[in-house]
C-alpha positions as CSV (number, residue, x, y, z in Angstrom):
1,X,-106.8,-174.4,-75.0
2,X,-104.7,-174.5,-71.9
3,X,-106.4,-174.1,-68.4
4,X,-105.2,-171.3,-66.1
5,X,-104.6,-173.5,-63.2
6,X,-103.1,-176.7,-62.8
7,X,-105.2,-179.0,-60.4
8,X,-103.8,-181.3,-58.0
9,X,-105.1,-184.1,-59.5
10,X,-103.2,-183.8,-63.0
11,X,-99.8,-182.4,-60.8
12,X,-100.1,-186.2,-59.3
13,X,-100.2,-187.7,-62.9
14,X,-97.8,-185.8,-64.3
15,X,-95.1,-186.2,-61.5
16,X,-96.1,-190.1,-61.0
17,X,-95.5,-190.3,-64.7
18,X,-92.3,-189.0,-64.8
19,X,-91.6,-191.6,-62.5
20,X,-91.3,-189.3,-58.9
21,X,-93.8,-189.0,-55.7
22,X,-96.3,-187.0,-55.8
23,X,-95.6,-185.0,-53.0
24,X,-97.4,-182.1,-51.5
25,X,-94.2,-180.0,-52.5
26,X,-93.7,-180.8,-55.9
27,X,-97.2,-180.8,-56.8
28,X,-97.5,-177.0,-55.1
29,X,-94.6,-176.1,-57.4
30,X,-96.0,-177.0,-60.6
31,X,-99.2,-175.3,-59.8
32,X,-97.3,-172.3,-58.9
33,X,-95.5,-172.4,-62.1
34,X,-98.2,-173.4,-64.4
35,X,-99.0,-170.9,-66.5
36,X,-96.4,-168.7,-65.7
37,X,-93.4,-167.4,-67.7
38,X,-89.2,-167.9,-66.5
39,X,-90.0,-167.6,-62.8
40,X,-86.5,-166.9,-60.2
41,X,-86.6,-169.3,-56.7
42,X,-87.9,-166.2,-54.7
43,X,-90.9,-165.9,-57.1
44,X,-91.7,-169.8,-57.0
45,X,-91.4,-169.4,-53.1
46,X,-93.4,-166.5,-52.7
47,X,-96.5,-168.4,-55.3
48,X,-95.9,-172.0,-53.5
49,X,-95.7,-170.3,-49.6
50,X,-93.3,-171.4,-47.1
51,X,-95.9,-173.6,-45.5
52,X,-95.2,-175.7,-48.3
53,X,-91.7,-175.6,-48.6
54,X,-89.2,-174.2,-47.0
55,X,-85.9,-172.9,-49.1
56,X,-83.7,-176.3,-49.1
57,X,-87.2,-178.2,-50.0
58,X,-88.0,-175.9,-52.8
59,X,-84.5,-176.3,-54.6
60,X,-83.6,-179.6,-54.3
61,X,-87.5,-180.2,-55.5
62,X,-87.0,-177.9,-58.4
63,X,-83.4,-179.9,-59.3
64,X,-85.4,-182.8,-59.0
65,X,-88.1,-181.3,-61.8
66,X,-85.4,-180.3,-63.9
67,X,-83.5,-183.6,-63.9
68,X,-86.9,-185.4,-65.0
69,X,-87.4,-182.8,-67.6
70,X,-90.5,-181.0,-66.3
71,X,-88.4,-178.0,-65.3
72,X,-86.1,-176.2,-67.4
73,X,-83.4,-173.8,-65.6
74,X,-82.3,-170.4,-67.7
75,X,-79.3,-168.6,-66.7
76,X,-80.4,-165.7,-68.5
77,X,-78.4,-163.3,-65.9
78,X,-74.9,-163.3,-64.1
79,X,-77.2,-162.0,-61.5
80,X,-79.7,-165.0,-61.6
81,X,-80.9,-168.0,-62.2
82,X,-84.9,-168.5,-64.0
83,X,-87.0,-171.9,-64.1
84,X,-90.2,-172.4,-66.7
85,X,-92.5,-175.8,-66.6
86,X,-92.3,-177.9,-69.1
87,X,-95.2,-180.6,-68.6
88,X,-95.8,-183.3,-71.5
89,X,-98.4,-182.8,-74.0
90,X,-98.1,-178.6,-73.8
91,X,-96.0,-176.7,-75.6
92,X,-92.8,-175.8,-74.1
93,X,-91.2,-172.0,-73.2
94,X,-89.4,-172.5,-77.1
95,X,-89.5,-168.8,-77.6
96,X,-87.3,-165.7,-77.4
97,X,-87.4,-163.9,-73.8
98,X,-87.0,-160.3,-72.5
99,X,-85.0,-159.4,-69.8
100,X,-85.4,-156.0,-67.8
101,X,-82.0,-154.7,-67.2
102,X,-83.9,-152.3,-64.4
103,X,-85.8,-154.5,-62.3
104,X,-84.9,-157.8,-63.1
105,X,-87.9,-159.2,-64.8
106,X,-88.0,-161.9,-67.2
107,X,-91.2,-161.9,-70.0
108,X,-92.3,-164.4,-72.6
109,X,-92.4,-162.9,-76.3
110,X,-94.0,-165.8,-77.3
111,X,-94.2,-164.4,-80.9
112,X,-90.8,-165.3,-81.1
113,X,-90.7,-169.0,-81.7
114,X,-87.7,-170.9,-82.1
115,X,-86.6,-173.5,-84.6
116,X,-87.6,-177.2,-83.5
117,X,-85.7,-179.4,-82.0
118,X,-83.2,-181.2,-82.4
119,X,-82.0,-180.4,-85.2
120,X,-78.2,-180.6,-86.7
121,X,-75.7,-177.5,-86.8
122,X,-72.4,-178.1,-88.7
123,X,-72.0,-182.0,-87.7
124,X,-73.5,-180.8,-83.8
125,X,-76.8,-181.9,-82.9
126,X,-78.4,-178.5,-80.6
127,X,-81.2,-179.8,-78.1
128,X,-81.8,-177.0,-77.1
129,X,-81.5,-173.0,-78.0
130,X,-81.8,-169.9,-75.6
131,X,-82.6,-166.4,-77.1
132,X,-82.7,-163.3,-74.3
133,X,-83.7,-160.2,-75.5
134,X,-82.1,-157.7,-72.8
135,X,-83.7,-154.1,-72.5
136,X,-86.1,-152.0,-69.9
137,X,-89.2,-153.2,-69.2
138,X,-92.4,-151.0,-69.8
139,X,-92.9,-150.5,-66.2
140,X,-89.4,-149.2,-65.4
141,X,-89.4,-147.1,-68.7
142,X,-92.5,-145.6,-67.1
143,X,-91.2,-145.0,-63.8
144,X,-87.8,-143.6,-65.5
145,X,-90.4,-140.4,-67.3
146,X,-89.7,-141.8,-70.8
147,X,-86.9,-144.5,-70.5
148,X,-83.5,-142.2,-70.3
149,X,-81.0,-144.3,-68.3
């Protein structure tokens, strides 16, 4: 079973072995993230603190993460742009995910697993698929007295 937290300890072995410094920054980005479903840069900021990193730290950082593979970027939105953790040895955000058309949100339906991959598709090899189930949160259907839009 997964831990709730990511300690700083396994942040260093994780970024050193995808072959980047373990900086104070990276490693308070994957512990913001860990555990955490699609996540926007004004989330991550908000978790990580800007005592941390400031905005130019925090996305270069995060372009970093996603070049080595340990971040994956979802452009779920016209309106924005998501980012999940994807550490070795845990499995990744390969699942289906709701967007709220209200407020913005992004949720893990983690009971809606994807095919594995790679696999081949008429000659094409796919690395990777993205699924977003758009809709209105539960929240926002509340606040809305029974969802009417």
């Amino acid at each position: 079973m997964k831990a709730d937290v990511l300690d700083w300890d396994r942040a260093t072995v994780v970024l050193r072995e995808a072959g980047l410094r373990a900086t104070p920054a990276r490693k308070a980005i994957l512990k913001a993230m860990y555990g955490k479903g699609p996540l926007t840069e004004e989330e991550i900021a908000a978790r990580v603190g800007h005592h941390s990193a400031d905005q130019a730290t925090l996305y270069r950082n995060l372009s970093t993460l996603q070049r080595v593979g340990l971040v994956r970027r979802h452009s779920f939105s016209s309106r924005v742009l998501y980012f999940s953790l994807h550490l070795p040895g845990e499995e990744a955000c390969e699942h289906a995910h709701f967007l709220c058309e209200s407020c913005g949100r992004c949720e893990c339906l983690e009971d809606a697993k994807l095919t594995e991959k790679p696999f081949e598709l008429g000659g094409r090899v796919v690395k990777s698929v993205e699924v977003v189930v758009n809709g209105i949160c539960n929240g926002c259907r509340r606040s809305r007295k029974g969802g009417k839009r």
